[in-house]
C-alpha positions in Angstrom: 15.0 17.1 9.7 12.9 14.3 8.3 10.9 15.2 5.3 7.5 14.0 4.5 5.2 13.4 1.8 1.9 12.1 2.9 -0.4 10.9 0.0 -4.3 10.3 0.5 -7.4 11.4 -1.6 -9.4 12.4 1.4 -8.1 16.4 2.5 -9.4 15.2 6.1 -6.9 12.4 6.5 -4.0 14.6 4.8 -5.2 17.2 7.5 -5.2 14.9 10.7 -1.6 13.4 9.8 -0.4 16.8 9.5 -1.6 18.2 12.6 -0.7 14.7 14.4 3.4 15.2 13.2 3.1 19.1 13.9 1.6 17.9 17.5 4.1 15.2 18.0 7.8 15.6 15.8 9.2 17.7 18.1 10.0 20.0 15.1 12.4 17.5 13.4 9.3 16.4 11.0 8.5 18.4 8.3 6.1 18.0 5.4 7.2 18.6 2.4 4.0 17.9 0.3 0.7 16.3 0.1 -0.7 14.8 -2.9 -4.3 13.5 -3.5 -3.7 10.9 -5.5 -1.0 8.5 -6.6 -0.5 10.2 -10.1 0.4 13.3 -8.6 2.4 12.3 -6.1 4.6 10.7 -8.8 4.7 13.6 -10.5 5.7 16.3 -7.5 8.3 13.5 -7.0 10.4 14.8 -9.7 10.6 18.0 -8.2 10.4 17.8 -4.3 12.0 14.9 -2.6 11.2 13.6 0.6 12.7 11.4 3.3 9.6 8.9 4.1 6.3 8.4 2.0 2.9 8.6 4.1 0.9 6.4 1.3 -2.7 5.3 1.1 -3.4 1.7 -0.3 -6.3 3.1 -1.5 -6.2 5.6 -4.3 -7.9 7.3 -7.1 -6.4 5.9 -10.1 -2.9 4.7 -9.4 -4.0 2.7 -6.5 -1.1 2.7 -3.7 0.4 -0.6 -4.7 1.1 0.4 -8.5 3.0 3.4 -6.8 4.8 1.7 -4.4 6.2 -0.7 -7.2 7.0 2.7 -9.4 8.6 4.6 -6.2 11.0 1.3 -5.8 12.3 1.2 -9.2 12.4 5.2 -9.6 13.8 6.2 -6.2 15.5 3.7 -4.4 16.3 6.1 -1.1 13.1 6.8 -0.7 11.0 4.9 2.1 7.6 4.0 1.9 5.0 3.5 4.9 2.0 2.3 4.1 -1.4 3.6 5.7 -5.1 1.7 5.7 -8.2 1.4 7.2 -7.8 -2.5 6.7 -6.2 -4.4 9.8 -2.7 -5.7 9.6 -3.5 -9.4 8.8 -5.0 -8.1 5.6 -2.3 -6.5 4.1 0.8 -5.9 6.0 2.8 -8.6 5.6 1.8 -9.0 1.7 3.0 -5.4 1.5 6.3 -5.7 3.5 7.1 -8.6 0.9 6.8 -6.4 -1.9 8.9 -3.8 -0.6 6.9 -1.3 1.7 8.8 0.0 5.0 6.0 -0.5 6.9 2.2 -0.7 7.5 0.0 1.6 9.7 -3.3 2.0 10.5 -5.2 5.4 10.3 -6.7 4.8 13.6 -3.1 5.4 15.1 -2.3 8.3 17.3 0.2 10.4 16.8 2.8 8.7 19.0 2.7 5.8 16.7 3.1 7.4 13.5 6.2 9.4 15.0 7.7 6.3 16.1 7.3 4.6 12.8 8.2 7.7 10.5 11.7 7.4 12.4 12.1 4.2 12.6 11.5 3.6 8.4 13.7 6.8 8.1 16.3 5.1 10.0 16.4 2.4 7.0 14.5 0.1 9.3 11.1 -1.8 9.0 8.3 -1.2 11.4 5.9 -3.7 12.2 2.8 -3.8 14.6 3.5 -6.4 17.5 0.3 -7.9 15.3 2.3 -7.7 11.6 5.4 -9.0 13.3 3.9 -11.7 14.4 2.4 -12.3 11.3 5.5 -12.5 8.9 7.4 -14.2 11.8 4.6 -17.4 11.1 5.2 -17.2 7.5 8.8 -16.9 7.8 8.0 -20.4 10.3 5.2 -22.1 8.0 2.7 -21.8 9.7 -0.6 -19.4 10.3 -2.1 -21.4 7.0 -1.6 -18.5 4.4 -4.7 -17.4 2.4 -4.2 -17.7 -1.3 -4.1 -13.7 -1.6 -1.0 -14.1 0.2 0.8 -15.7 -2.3 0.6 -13.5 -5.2 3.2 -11.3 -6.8 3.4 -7.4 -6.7 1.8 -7.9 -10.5 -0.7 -10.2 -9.5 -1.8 -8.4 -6.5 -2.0 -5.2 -8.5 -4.7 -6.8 -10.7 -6.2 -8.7 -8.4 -7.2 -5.6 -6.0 -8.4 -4.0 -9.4 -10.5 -6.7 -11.1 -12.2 -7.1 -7.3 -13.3 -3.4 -7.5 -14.7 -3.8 -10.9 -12.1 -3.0 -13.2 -12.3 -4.1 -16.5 -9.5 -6.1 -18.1 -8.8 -2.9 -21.0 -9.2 -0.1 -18.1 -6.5 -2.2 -16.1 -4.1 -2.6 -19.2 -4.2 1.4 -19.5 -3.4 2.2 -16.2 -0.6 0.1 -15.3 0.6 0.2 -19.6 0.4 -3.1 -19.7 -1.7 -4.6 -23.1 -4.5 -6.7 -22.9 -3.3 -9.8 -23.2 -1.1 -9.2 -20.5 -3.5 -8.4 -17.9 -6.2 -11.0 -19.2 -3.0 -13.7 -18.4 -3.0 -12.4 -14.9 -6.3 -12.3 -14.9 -6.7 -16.2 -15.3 -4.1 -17.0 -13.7 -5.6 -15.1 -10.3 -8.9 -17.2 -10.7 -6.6 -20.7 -10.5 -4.5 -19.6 -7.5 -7.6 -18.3 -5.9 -9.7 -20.5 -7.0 -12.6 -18.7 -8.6 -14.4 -19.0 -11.7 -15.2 -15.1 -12.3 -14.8 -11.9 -11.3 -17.6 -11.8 -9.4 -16.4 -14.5 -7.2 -13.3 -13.0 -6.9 -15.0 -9.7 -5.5 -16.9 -11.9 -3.3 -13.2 -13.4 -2.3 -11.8 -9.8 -1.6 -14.9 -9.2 0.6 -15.1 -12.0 2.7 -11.3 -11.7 3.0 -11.8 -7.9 4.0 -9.4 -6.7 0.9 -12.0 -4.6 -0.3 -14.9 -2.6 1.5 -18.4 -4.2 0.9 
């Protein structure tokens, strides 16, 4: 039996992954917990462990890259897929990098999400055809990498944070980092992206389709 915890702040999404795994696991899927945002999932962590992670990128809070970083250095069994609403040559391979299992769109059908549940919990990665192809160009040279590409598990944490508006002291909280930490990263982002403000590097995540509009 595979156990899942599937973590997303919308009830409807939780509800349609659910169904999709009862529909389609043949009974060897269960879910063990669902969590509506990243600080809770952390926190039924300590008490209900599961097999594979079901994690939104895009959370309330903890967004799903600061947990993904926390579930990697607190519980090194555990496998993460990611889930988004953003295409796989947004994040995917930038994710895989940092440690995710895999990527996986919320327009999947159930066939796909059974098929890449057991493939992570197998201790594999699973990649889209797309995503494969993707890191398989980096890995090569090519496919003339964005600059968002480039950035650390840190500097992509702030990055996604300061293009949603997120000031500099509201950033330093959440991830318990202090200020002059974050407003290092913080400069440091506008060289390697090559922006002069935050405003520019919303405008970045926009055009780049990183954030919605």
């Amino acid at each position: 039996m595979t156990r899942i915890g599937i973590v997303d702040d919308h009830s409807i999404v939780r509800a349609g992954f659910r169904e999709m795994l009862e529909s389609h696991g043949d009974g060897a899927i269960e879910v063990v917990f669902e969590a509506a945002s990243g600080e809770d999932a952390l926190e039924t962590l300590k008490d209900i462990r599961c097999d594979v992670l079901l994690l939104d990128i895009s959370l309330p809070g903890k967004s799903g890259i600061d947990v993904l970083q926390l579930v990697r250095q607190q519980y090194a069994d555990l496998r993460v897929l990611m889930l988004s609403s953003y295409p796989e040559d947004r994040y995917a391979s930038t994710l895989i990098r940092h440690g995710a299992h895999g990527y996986l769109c919320k327009d999947c059908d159930g066939k796909h999400l059974v098929k890449a549940i057991r493939t992570v919990a197998k201790g594999k990665r699973y990649l889209s055809t797309k995503a494969a192809h993707l890191l398989a160009d980096e890995v090569a040279g090519g496919g003339g990498r964005q600059p968002h590409h480039l950035l650390s598990e840190r500097e992509l944490q702030v990055f996604t944070r300061l293009a949603h508006g997120d000031s500099v002291t509201h950033i330093a909280r959440t991830l318990d980092l202090s200020v002059k930490t974050i407003s290092t990263y913080r400069s440091r982002l506008l060289e390697k992206i090559g922006v002069a403000s935050n405003a520019e590097l919303a405008t970045y995540a926009v055009r780049n389709g990183l954030i919605d509009s």
